[in-house]
N, C-alpha and C positions, 0 to 999 in steps of 0.2 A: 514794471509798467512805467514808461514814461512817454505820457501824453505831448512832452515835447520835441519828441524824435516821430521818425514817422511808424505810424501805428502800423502793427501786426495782421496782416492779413493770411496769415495760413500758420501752421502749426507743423514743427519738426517735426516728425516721428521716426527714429530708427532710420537718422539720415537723409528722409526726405519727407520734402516740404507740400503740405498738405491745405489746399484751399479750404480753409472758414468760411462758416458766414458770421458776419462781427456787429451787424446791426444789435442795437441795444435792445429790441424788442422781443428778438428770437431770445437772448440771454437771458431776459426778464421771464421766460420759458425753460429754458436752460433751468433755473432756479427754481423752479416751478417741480420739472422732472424731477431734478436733485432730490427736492425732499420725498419725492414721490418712493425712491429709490429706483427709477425707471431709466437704467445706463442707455440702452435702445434707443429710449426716447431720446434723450440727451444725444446721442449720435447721430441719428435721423436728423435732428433738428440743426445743427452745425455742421458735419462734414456731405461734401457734396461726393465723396469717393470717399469709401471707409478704408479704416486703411488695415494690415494685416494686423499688427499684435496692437488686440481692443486692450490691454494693460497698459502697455505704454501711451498709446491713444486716449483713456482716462487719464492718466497721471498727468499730459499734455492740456488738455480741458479742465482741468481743475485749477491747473496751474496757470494758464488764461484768463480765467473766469475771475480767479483771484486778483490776478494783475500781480503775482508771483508774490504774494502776501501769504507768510506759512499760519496756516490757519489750523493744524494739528494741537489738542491741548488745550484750544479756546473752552473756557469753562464759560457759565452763566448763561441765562434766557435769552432767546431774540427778543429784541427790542424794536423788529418793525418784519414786513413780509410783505413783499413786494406786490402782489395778488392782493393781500386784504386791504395793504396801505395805498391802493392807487390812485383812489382817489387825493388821498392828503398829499401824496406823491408829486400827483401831475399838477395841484394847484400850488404845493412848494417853487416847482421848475417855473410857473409862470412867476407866482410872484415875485422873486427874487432875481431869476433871469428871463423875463419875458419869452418863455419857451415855452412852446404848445408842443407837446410830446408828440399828440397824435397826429402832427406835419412834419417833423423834422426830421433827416435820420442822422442818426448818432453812432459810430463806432462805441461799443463797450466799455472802454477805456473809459473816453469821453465822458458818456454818463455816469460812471464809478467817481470820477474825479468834482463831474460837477454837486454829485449825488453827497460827497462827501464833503465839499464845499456847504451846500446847506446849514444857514446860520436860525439862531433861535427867533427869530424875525417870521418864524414860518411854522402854520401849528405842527406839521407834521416834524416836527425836531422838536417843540413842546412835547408832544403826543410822545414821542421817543423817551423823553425824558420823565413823564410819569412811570413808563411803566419800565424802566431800569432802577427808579430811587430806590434806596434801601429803606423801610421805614424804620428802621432798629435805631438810624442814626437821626431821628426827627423827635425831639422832647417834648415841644410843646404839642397837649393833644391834640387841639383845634386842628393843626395844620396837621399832626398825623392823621386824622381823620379825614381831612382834605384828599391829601394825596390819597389814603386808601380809598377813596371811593373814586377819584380818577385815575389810579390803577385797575379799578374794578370796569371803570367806564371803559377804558381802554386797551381792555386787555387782548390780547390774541387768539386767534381759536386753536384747540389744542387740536395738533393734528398727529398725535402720536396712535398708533391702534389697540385695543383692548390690553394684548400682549404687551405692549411699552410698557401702558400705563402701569398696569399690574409688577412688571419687573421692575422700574421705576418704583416704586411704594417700598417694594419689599427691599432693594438696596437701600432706601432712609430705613428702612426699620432697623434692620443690622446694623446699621453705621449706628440707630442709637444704642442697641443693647450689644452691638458688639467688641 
């Protein structure tokens, strides 16, 4: 991904080149399906002409989406989700760049860049920041107790399914007694 070359508008597949759509709002969708595990949707929603092998067609869109950032291996919790944080989101964009989301459009890119730009200056990058601290490394209680209750304030909604969750528990059990 580089915002300063001209941005991507269609996507290779198997030799040829495949019209996107790159507006940041479908992608804020895009992310949306993702966790849903909904590939269809995520296809629908970006290609205007599917194209034949949906594998390399995924592996293409992922690799977009990312802005070619290998994202395999990332361990640890989300720390924001674009659906629950939009509100904190779109007052971040104004405050710091005088951006009204819901006028603008914005290439993907774009907003990943500016997205990641976002300084502590904006609660939504606070907000971020409560609920990634470790409190293991906070000694004094007062301020552990702090954070944990704006970790608590802040936390995420768990969108895993009964089956996650469950298989989730049982790998911590093993990992302790095993």
């Amino acid at each position: 991904m580089n915002v300063l070359k001209e941005l991507s508008q269609s996507l290779n597949i198997d030799g040829r080149d495949y019209e996107i759509n790159t507006d940041f709002k479908v992608w804020l969708e895009v992310a949306e399906k993702l966790s849903e595990k909904d590939v269809f949707g995520v296809f629908s929603l970006v290609f205007k002409e599917l194209p034949e092998n949906m594998y390399s067609a995924f592996s293409a869109v992922m690799n977009f989406f990312t802005g070619g950032e290998k994202t395999k291996g990332r361990k640890g919790k989300a720390v924001y989700d674009f659906a629950f944080d939009s509100e904190l989101i779109y007052a971040a964009f104004w405050q710091q760049y005088r951006i009204n989301l819901n006028a603008v459009k914005l290439h993907w890119w774009e907003f990943k860049a500016l997205f990641a730009g976002l300084t502590t200056e904006t609660r939504f990058v606070t907000v971020m920041g409560y609920r990634q601290i470790d409190l293991n490394t906070i000694k004094d209680k007062k301020e552990r107790k702090f954070y944990r209750e704006m970790k608590k304030l802040y936390r995420l909604p768990d969108k895993r399914s009964e089956a996650e969750k469950e298989a989730d528990f049982n790998a911590e059990l093993s990992g302790l007694f095993g």
